[in-house]
C-alpha positions as CSV (number, residue, x, y, z in Angstrom):
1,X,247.9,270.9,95.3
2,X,246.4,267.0,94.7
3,X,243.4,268.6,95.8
4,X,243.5,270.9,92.8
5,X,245.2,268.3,90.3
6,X,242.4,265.9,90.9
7,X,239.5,268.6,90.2
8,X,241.5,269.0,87.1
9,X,240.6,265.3,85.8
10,X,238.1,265.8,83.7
11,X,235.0,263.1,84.1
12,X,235.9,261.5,80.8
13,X,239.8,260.2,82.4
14,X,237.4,258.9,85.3
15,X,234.7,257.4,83.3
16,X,237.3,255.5,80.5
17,X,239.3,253.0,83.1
18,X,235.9,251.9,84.9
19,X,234.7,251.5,81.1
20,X,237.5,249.3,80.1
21,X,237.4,247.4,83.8
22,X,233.5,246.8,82.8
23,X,234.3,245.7,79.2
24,X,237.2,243.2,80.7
25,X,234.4,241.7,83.0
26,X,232.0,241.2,80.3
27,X,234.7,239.0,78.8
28,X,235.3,236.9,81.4
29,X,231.8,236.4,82.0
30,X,231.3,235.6,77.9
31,X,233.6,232.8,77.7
32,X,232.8,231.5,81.7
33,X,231.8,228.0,81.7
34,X,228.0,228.3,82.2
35,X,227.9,230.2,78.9
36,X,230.1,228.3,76.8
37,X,228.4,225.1,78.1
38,X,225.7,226.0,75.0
39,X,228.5,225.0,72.7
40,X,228.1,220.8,74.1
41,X,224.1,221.4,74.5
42,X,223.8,220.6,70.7
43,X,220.4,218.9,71.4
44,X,219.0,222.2,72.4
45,X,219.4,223.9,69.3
46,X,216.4,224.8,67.3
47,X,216.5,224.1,63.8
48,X,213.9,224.9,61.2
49,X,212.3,222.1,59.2
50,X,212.0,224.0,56.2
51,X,215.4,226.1,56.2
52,X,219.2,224.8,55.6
53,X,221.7,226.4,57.9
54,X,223.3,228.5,55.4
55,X,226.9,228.3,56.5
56,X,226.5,224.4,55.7
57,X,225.8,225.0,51.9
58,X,228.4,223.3,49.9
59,X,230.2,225.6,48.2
60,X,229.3,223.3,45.2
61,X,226.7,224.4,45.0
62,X,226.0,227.7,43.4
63,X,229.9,228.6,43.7
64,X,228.9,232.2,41.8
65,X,226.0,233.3,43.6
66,X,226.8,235.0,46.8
67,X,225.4,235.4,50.7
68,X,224.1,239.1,50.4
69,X,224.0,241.0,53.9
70,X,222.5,244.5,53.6
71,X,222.7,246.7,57.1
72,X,221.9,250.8,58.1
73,X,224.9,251.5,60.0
74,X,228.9,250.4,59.9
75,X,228.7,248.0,63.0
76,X,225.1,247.2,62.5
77,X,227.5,243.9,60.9
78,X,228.4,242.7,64.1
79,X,224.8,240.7,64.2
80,X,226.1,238.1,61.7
81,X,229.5,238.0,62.7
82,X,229.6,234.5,63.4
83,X,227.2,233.4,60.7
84,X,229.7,235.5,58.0
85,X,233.2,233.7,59.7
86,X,232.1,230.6,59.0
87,X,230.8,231.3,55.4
88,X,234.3,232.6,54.7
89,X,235.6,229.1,56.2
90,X,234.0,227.4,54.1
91,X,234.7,229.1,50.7
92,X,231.2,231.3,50.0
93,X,231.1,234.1,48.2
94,X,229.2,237.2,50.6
95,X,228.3,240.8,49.5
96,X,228.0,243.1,52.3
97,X,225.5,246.5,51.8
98,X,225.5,249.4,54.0
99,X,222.9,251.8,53.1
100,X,223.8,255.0,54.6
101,X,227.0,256.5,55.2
102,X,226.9,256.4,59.2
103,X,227.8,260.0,59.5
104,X,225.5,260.9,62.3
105,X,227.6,260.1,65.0
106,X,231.3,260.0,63.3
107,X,232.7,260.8,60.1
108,X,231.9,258.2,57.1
109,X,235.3,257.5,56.5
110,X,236.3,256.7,59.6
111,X,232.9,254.3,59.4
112,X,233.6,252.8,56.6
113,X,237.3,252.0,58.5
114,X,235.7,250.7,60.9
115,X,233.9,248.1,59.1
116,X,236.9,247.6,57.1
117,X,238.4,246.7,59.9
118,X,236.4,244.7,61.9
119,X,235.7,242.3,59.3
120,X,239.0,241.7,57.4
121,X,239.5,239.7,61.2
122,X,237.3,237.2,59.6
123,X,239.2,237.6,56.3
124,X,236.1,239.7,54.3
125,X,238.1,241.8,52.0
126,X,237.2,245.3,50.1
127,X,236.0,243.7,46.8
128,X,233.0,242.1,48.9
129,X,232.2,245.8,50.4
130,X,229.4,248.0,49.5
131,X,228.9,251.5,50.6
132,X,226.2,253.7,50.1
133,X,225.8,257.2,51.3
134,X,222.5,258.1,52.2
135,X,222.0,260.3,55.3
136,X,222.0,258.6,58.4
137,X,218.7,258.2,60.5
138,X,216.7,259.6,57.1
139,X,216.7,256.7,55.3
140,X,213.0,256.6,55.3
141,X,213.1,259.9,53.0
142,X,214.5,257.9,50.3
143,X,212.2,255.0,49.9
144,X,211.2,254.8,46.5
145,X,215.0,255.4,45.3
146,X,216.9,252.9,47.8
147,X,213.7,249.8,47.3
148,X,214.4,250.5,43.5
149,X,218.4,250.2,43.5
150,X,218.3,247.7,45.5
151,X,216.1,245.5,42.9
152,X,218.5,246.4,40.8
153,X,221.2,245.1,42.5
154,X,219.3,241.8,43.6
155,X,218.7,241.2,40.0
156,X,222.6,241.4,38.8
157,X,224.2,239.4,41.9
158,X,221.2,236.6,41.6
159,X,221.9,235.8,45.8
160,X,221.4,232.8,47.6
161,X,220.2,233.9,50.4
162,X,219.6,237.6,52.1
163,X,220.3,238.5,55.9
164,X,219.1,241.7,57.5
165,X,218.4,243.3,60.7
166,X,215.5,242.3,62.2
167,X,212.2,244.3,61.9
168,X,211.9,245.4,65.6
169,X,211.7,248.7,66.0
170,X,215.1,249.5,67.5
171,X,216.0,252.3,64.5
172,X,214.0,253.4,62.0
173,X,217.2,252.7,59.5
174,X,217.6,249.5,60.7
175,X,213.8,248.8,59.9
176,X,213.8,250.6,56.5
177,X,216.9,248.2,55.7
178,X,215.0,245.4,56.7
179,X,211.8,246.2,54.8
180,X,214.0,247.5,51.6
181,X,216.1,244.7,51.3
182,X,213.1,242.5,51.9
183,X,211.0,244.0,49.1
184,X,213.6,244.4,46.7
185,X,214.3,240.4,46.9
186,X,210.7,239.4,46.7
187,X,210.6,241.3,43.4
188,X,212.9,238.3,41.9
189,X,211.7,235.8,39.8
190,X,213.4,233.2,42.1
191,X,213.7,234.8,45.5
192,X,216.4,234.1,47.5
193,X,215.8,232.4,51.7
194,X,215.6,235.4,53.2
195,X,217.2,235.6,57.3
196,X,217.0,238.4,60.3
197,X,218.5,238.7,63.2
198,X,218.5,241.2,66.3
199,X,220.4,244.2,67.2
200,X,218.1,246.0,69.7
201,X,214.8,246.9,70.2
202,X,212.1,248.1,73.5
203,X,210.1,244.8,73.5
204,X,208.5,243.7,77.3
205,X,211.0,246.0,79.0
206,X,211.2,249.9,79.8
207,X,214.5,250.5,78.6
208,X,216.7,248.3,76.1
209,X,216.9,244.4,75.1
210,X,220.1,243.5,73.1
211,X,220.2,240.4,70.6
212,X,217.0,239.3,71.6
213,X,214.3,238.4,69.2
214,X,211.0,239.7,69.2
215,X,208.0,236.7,69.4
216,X,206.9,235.3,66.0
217,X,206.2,232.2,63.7
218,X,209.8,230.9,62.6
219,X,212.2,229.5,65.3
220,X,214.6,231.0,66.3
221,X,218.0,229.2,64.6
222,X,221.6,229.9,66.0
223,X,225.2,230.1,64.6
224,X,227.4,228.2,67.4
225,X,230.9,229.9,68.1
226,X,233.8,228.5,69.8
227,X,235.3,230.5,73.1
228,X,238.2,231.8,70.6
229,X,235.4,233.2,68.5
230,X,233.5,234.6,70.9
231,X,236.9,236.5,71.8
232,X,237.2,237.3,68.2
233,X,233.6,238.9,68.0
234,X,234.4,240.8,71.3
235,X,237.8,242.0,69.5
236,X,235.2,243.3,66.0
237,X,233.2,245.0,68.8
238,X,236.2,247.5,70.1
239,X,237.0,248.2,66.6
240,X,234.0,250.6,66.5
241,X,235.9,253.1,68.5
242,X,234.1,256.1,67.0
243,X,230.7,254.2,68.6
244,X,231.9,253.6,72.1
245,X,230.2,256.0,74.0
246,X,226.7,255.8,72.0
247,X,226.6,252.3,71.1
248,X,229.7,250.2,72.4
249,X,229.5,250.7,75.9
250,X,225.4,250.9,76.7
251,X,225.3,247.1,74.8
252,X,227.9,246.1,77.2
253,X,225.8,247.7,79.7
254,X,222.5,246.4,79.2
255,X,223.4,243.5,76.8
256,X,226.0,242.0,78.6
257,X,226.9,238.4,78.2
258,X,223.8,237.9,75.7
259,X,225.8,240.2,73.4
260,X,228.3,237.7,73.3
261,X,226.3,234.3,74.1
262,X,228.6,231.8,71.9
263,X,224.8,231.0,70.5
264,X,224.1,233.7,67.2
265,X,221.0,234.2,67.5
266,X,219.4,234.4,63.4
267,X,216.0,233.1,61.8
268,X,213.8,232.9,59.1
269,X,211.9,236.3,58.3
270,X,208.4,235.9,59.8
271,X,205.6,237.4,57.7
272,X,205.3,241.1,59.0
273,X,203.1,243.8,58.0
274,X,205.3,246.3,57.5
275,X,202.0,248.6,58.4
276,X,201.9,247.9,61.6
277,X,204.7,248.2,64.6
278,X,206.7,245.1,65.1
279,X,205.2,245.3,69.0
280,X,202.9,246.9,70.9
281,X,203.9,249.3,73.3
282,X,206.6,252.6,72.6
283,X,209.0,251.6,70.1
284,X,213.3,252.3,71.0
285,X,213.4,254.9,68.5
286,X,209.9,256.4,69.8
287,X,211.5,256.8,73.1
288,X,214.5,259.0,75.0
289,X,217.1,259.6,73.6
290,X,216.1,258.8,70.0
291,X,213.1,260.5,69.9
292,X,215.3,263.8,70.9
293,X,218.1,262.9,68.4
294,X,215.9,261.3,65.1
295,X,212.1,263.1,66.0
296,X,211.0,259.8,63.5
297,X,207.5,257.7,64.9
298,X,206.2,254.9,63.1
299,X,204.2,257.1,61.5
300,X,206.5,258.2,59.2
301,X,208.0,254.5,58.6
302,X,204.8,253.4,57.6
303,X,204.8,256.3,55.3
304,X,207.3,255.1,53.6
305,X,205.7,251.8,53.3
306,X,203.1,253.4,51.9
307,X,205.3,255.5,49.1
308,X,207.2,252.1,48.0
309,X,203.9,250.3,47.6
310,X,202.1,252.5,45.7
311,X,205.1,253.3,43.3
312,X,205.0,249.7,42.9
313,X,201.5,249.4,41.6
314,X,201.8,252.6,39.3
C-alpha cells in the first residue's frame, strides 16, 4: 500500500518542497555576511562623472515631473526595485509602464495583481500604474503604434529621467521596450537622463546570466540596499506566483545570490545600434526554449527598427 501511495505523488508534490528548501537557501546566502559586506565597501562603488544618482534628487527640485519606468512583462519591475523604494522614501513622483498585458504565460489580471502587489510593499500605489495590453512576446508587431504612443505620453508627463531594461538580448519584448521607450524620449525637446539595467541575457556563457550587465562605455552605477531590503526584494520576488516555474525558480537557479546582491546593479544607456545584436554569439531568445516558444530572431527586431525609423523620416 505505501508502495502504491507514493507512486501516486505526482512529480510536482516532489519537485515544490526541494523548490522552496532551494529558495530558503538562496536567502540565507543573500543576506550572509560576505555579501552584505558590499553595503560598508562604499569606496568601491562606481559612480558616473556625468550622471546624478537619481534617488538623491531633491524632491525640490522638479516636484511635478516624475521617474518614468517602462517594462515588457509584470515582474520585468523587480530590476529597479531598489532604485524605486528609495524614490518613494524620499517623496518622487514615479510612473510605471508595462507595455504588454503578460498573458503568455498567466492570465493579465492575475499579472497586473501581481505587480500590484509586489510594489505597494514599497508603498507604489494604482494611480502611479500603467497598463497596456499588447500581446506578449509580439511586441515587435506593433512598432510604429507603441514608439508613437509612447512620444505621446513622454510629451504630457515631461519626466526627469527614464529607466528600462537593458538592451541585451534576453527577450525580444524586453529589447523592443528598451529601444521604444528610448526613441520615444529622444524625440523631446528636452530629453530626459535616460537609465538601463539587467534582467537576463546569453552573454560569454552557454546557458543564462542573471542581472549581469553586458560590456559597454558607461559604468556600471548601483542602488545599495540594506539586509531588510534585500529580504524585502526577495519577499516582491515570490509574489510572482503565476511565474514560478518559468521565471521565479530558474533565476534562483542560475542567478542565485547575484539576483539578490544588496548592490542594484543600473547605468547610464550606452550608445547602441539598435541594428545590430547587443553581443556576438546566439542571443537567449535565439536559443532553447525561447526559440521553440517565441520563433522571433533578431532579424525580425531589427525589422522593427527599421519600420520605426523610416516612419520617422516620412
Amino acid at each position: 500500500m505505501r508502495r502504491e501511495s507514493f507512486k501516486k505523488l505526482s512529480l510536482r508534490k516532489i519537485i515544490r518542497p526541494l523548490s522552496i528548501a532551494l529558495l530558503l537557501a538562496v536567502l540565507l546566502l543573500s543576506v550572509h555576511p560576505t555579501f552584505s559586506a558590499a553595503l560598508n565597501a562604499k569606496s568601491a562603488q562606481r559612480s558616473s562623472p556625468y550622471v546624478s544618482d537619481p534617488a538623491s534628487f531633491s524632491k525640490l527640485e522638479l516636484p511635478f515631473s516624475p521617474f518614468i519606468f517602462v517594462f515588457a512583462h509584470q515582474d520585468d519591475e523587480i530590476a529597479y526595485f531598489a532604485m524605486m523604494k528609495k524614490l518613494v522614501e524620499r517623496g518622487h513622483h514615479i510612473k510605471i509602464l508595462w507595455i504588454t498585458d503578460g498573458g503568455a504565460s498567466a492570465p493579465p489580471d492575475i499579472r497586473r495583481k501581481e505587480s500590484r502587489d509586489a510594489l505597494s510593499l514599497i508603498g507604489i500605489k494604482e494611480d502611479s500604474l500603467i497598463f497596456w495590453d499588447y500581446p506578449d512576446g509580439k511586441s515587435i508587431f506593433y512598432p510604429v503604434e507603441i514608439v508613437d504612443r509612447l512620444t505621446v505620453l513622454m510629451r504630457r508627463i515631461k519626466p526627469r529621467a527614464l529607466f528600462v531594461p537593458a538592451y541585451e538580448g534576453g527577450h525580444p519584448d524586453h529589447d523592443f521596450a528598451h529601444f521604444a521607450a528610448v526613441t520615444a524620449a529622444m524625440r523631446m525637446k528636452h530629453p530626459p537622463d535616460i537609465f538601463e539595467a539587467p534582467l537576463y541575457n546569453r552573454y560569454n556563457t552557454s546557458i543564462v546570466a542573471f542581472n549581469q550587465f553586458i560590456p559597454a562605455e558607461t559604468p556600471t552605477l548601483y542602488t545599495y540596499m540594506t539586509r531588510c531590503e534585500v529580504f524585502l526584494k526577495f519577499r516582491a520576488f515570490l509574489t510572482y506566483r503565476s511565474q514560478f516555474w518559468g521565471t521565479v525558480l530558474p533565476a534562483l537557479i542560475f542567478g542565485g545570490p547575484r539576483l539578490f546582491d544588496p548592490k542594484e546593479p543600473y547605468r547610464k544607456k550606452p550608445s547602441w545600434n539598435y541594428l545590430n545584436p547587443p553581443h556576438e554569439g546566439e542571443l537567449y531568445y535565439e536559443s532553447f526554449p525561447l526559440k521553440c516558444t517565441l520563433g522571433i530572431t533578431f532579424k525580425d527586431f531589427a525589422e522593427a527598427v527599421r519600420k520605426v525609423l523610416s516612419a520617422r523620416q516620412q
